[in-house]
N, C-alpha and C positions, 0 to 999 in steps of 0.2 A: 245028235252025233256030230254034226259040222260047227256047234258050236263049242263043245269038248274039245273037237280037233283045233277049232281057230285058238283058244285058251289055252292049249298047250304051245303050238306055235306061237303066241305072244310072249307066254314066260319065258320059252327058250331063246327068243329074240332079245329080250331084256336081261336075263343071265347073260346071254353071249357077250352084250353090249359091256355090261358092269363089267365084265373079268376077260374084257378084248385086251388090254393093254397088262405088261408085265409089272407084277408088284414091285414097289420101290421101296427103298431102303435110303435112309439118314445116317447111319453112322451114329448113333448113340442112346445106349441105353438109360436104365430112370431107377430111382427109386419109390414108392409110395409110402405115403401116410395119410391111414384112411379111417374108419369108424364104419361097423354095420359088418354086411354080410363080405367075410373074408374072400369070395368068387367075384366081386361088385361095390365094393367098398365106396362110400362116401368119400372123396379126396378133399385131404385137406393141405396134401402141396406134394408137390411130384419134383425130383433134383436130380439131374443129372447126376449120373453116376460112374459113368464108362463114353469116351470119345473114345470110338477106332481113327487110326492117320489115315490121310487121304480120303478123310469120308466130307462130304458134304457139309456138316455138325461141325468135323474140324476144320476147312476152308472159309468157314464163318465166325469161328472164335469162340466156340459156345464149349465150357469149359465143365470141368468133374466139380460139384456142388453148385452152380447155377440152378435154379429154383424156374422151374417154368409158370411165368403166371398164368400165359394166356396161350389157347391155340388157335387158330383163324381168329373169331370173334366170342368162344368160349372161354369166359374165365375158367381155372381149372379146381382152384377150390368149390368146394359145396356140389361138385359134379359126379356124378357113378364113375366110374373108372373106365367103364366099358363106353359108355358112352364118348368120352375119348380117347380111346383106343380106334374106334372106328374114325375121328377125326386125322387121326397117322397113316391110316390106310391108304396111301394114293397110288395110282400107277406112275412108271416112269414118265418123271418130263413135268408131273402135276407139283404147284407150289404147296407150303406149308410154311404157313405166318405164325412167328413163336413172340411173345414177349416175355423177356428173360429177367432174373436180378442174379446179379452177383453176388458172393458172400459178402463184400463189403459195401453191400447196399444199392449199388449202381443198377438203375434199370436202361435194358437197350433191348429194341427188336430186330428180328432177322429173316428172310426170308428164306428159306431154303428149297432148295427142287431135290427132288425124288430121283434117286441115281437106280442106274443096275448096281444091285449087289456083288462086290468081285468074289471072282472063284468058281 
């Protein structure tokens, strides 16, 4: 029983920990091109698609068709989708490392921090 009981307290300890801080938000959405299961897809390039003003995304330059290569230290081709989905997930305050191309081919990277969402 007390070790039941300690194993519930530890998850709830470590849920509390992971979802202490409020979700962050960038300021821009994506589009996919993937291969496989349509829930999970294989990416094979992910592009900006929508900058909101004032957001983070737009305070850094990262513009509507910009191709995101890379996230932290994940390339984004040949990756599940989900699996970077979860690399976007930060709370406020926490970075996120993009390496970008532009449609005229120019590669740049950026760092971005995880804002409160307005509204």
């Amino acid at each position: 029983m007390k070790k039941a009981a300690f194993c519930f307290f530890l998850a709830a300890a470590l849920t509390h920990s992971a979802f202490a801080g409020e979700k962050g938000w960038f300021g821009f959405g994506v589009a996919i091109k993937g291969e496989g299961f349509i829930l999970n897809p294989i990416l094979r390039s992910v592009t900006v698609d929508s900058v909101q003003a004032r957001s983070p995304a737009a305070e850094k330059g990262i513009g509507i068709g910009d191709e995101i290569i890379r996230m932290d230290t994940t390339d984004v081709a040949g990756h599940r989708a989900l699996e970077l989905r979860s690399l976007m997930q930060k709370v406020v305050g926490e970075p996120l490392h993009l390496i970008l191309k532009r449609p005229n081919g120019e590669t740049y990277s950026v760092t971005l921090t995880a804002a409160k969402k307005p509204g």
